[in-house]
C-alpha positions in Angstrom: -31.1 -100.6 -41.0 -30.6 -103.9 -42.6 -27.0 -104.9 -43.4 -27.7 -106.6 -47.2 -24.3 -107.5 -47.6 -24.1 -109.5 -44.5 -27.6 -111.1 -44.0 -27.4 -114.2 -42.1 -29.5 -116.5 -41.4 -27.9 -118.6 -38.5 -27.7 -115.1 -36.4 -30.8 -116.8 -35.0 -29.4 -119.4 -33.4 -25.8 -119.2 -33.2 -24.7 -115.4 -32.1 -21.5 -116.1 -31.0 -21.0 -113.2 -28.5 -22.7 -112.3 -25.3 -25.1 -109.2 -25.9 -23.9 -106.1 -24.5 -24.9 -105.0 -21.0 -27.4 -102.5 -20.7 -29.9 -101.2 -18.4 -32.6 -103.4 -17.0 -35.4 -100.8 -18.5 -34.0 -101.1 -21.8 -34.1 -104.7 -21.8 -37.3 -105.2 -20.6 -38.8 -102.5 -22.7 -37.1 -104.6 -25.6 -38.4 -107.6 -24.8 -42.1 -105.8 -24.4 -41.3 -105.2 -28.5 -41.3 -109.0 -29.3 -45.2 -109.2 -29.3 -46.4 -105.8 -28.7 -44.8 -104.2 -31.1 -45.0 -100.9 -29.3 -43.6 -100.7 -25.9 -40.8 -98.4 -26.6 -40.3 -95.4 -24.6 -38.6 -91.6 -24.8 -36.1 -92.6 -22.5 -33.1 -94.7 -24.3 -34.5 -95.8 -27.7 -34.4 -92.4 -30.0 -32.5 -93.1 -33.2 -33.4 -91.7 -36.3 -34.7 -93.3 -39.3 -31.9 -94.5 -41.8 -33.6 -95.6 -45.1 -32.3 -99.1 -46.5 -31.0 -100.1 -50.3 -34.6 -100.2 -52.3 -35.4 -104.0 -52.4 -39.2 -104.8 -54.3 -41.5 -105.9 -51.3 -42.5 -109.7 -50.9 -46.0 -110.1 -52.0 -46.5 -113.0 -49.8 -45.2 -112.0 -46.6 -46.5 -108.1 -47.1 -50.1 -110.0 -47.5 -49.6 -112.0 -44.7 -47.5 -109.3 -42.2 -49.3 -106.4 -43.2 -52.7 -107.0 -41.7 -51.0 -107.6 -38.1 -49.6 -104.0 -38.2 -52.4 -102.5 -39.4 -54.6 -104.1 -37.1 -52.2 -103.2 -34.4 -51.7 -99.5 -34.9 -55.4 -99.1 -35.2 -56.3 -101.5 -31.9 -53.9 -99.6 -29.8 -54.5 -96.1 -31.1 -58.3 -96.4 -30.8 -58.3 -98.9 -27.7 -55.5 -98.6 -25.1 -57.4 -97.0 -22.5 -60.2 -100.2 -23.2 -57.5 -102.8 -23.2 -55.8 -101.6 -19.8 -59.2 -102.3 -18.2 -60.4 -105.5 -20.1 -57.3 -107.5 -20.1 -59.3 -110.2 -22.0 -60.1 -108.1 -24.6 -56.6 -107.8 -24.9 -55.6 -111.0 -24.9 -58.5 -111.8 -27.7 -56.3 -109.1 -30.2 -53.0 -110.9 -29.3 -54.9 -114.1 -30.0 -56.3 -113.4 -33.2 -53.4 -111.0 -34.9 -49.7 -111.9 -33.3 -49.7 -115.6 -31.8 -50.9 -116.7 -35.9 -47.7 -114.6 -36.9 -45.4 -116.1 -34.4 -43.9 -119.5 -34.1 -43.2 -120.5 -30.1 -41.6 -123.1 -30.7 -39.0 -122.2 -33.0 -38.2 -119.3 -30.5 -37.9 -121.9 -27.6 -35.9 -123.8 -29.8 -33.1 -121.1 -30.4 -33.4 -119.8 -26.4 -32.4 -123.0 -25.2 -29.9 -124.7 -28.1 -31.8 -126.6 -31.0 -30.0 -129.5 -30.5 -31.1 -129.0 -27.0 -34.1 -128.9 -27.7 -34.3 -131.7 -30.4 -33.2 -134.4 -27.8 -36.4 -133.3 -25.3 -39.2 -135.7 -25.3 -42.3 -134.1 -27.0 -44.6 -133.4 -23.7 -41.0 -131.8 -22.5 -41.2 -129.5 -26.1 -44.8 -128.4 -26.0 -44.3 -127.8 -21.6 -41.5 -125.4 -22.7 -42.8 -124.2 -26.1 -46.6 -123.2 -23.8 -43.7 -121.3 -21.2 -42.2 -119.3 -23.9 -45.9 -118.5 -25.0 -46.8 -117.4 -21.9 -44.3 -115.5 -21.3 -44.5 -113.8 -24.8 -48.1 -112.9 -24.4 -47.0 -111.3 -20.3 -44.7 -109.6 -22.7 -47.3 -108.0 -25.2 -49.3 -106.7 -21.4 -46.6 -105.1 -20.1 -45.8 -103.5 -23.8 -49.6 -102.3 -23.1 -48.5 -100.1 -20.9 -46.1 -98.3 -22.7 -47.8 -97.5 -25.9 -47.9 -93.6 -26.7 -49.3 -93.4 -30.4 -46.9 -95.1 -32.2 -47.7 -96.3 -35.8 -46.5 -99.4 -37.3 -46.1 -100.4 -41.1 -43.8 -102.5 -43.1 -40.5 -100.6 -45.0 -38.6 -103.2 -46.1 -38.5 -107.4 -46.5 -35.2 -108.9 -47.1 -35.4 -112.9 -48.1 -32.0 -115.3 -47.9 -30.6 -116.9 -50.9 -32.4 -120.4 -49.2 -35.6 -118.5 -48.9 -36.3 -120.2 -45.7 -35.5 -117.2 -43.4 -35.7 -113.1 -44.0 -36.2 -110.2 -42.0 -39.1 -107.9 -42.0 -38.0 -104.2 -41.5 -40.5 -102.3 -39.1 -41.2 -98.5 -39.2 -42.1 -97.4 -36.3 -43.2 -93.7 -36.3 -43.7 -92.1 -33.0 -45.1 -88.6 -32.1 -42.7 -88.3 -29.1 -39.6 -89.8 -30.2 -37.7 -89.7 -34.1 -38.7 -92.3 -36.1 -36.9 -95.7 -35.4 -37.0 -99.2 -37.4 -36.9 -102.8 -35.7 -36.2 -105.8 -37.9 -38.1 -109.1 -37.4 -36.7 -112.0 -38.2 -39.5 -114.4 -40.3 -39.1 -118.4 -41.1 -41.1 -120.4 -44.0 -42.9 -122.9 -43.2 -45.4 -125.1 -44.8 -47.1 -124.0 -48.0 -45.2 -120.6 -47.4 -46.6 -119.7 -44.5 -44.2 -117.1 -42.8 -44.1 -116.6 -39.1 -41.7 -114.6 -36.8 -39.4 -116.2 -34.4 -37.0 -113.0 -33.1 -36.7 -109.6 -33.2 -33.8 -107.3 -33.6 -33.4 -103.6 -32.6 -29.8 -101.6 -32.9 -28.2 -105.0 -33.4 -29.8 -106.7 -30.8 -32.3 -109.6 -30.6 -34.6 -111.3 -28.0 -33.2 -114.7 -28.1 -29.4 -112.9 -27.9 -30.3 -111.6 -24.8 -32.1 -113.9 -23.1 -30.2 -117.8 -24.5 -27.6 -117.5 -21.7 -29.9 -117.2 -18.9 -32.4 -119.8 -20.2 -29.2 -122.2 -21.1 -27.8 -121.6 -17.3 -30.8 -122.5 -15.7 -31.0 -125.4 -17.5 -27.0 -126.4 -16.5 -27.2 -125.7 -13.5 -31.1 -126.7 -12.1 -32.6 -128.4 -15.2 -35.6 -127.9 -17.4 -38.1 -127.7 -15.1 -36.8 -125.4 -13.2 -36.5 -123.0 -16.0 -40.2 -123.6 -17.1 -41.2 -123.2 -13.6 -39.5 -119.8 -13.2 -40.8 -118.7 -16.5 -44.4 -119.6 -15.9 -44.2 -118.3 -11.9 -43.6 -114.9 -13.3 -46.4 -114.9 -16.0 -48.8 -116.2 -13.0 -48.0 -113.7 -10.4 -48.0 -110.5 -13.1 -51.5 -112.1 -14.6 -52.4 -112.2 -10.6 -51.9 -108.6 -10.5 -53.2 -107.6 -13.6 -56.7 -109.8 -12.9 -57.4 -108.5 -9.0 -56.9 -104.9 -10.1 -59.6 -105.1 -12.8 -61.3 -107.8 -11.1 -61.5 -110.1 -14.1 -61.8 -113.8 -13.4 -62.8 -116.7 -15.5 -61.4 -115.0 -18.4 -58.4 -115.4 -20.4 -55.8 -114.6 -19.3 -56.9 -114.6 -15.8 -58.1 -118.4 -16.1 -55.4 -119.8 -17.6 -53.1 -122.6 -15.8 -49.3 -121.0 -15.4 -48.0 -122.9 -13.1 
């Protein structure tokens, strides 16, 4: 449930404490949730649904947010079995309906330190920024897998004073687990086009969890190494994923990861 009396903005960047430890399937089915939307499981996730302070809906963001959940309950409810098979048919709905609503680079940004970030050359931004993609579309896969009917739509939208940053409240209704809500944080951009860059569940967020192993690479091996690791695990679960349906010369099963 949203906290109204304590939005912040800068949570985005500048969590000051480490994120709690907790199981490796947890976190991973977390992280499935950043493009996905629907990798959550009945093992660990259950919370029931709290209802938030009424707040009248955004007209802008609903119009531009709304279509992305729609189009995602009713791809996955009518398609998984499809989209299991046909990875590139998969890939095609990420293509079209989540990467339009995300923005990378602002994610890659906040993983690694924007001021970080800000001092790297621009082929070294778009080399990590194309990682981060990667990885976030190996994310929306292995979220494939996990999907079990649930239903997404919009319950809440809470802007900042600035209006440059607000959360989108997510109801996700399952038939095998009670009701739960996951909050995405959105960011304004030009001519008020809104685009996620983190997603929060139970207090938690992506970038939270995964800054201080993205940051210690960086310390202690450098940038390249960091992108390298990223994009040698998208390439060798895309390598899987392609021999097993034997797709080739297909996104994503012909696109350069290393």
């Amino acid at each position: 449930m949203f906290n109204y009396a304590k939005f912040d903005s800068a949570t985005f960047d500048s969590a000051k404490q480490k994120p709690a430890k907790q199981k490796s399937n947890t976190q991973n089915v977390l992280l499935a949730l950043v493009f996905s939307l629907g990798a959550v499981s009945s093992q660990g996730f259950a919370q029931e649904t709290e209802q938030g302070a009424a707040s009248q809906l955004n007209p802008v963001i609903m119009e531009q947010f709304q279509p992305l959940f729609t189009a995602i309950t009713a791809e996955l409810g009518a398609n998984k079995a499809r989209y299991l098979t046909e990875p590139a048919a998969y890939y095609a709905l990420v293509d079209r309906y989540l990467r339009p609503r995300w923005d990378t680079a602002s994610t890659a940004s906040a993983l690694v330190g924007r001021n970080y970030f800000e001092s790297l050359s621009t082929a070294e931004q778009s080399a990590l920024t194309a990682a981060v993609d990667s990885t976030l579309v190996r994310y929306a896969f292995e979220g494939l897998e996990h999907y079990s009917g649930q239903r997404f739509d919009i319950a809440d939208i809470v802007v900042s004073d600035g209006a440059a940053m607000g959360w989108v409240q997510v109801l996700m209704e399952s038939p095998i687990i009670p009701d739960i809500n996951l909050d995405v944080l959105i960011k304004q951009g030009d001519k008020d086009d809104w685009k996620a860059v983190d997603i929060r569940f139970k207090g938690i967020t992506y970038v939270s969890i995964k800054k201080h192993s993205f940051r210690e690479i960086i310390a202690e091996s450098g940038l390249q190494a960091l992108i390298g690791d990223l994009q040698g695990k998208n390439a060798a679960y895309f390598k899987v994923i392609c021999a097993e349906t034997k797709t080739v010369d297909l996104p994503p099963c012909n696109l350069k990861t290393e």
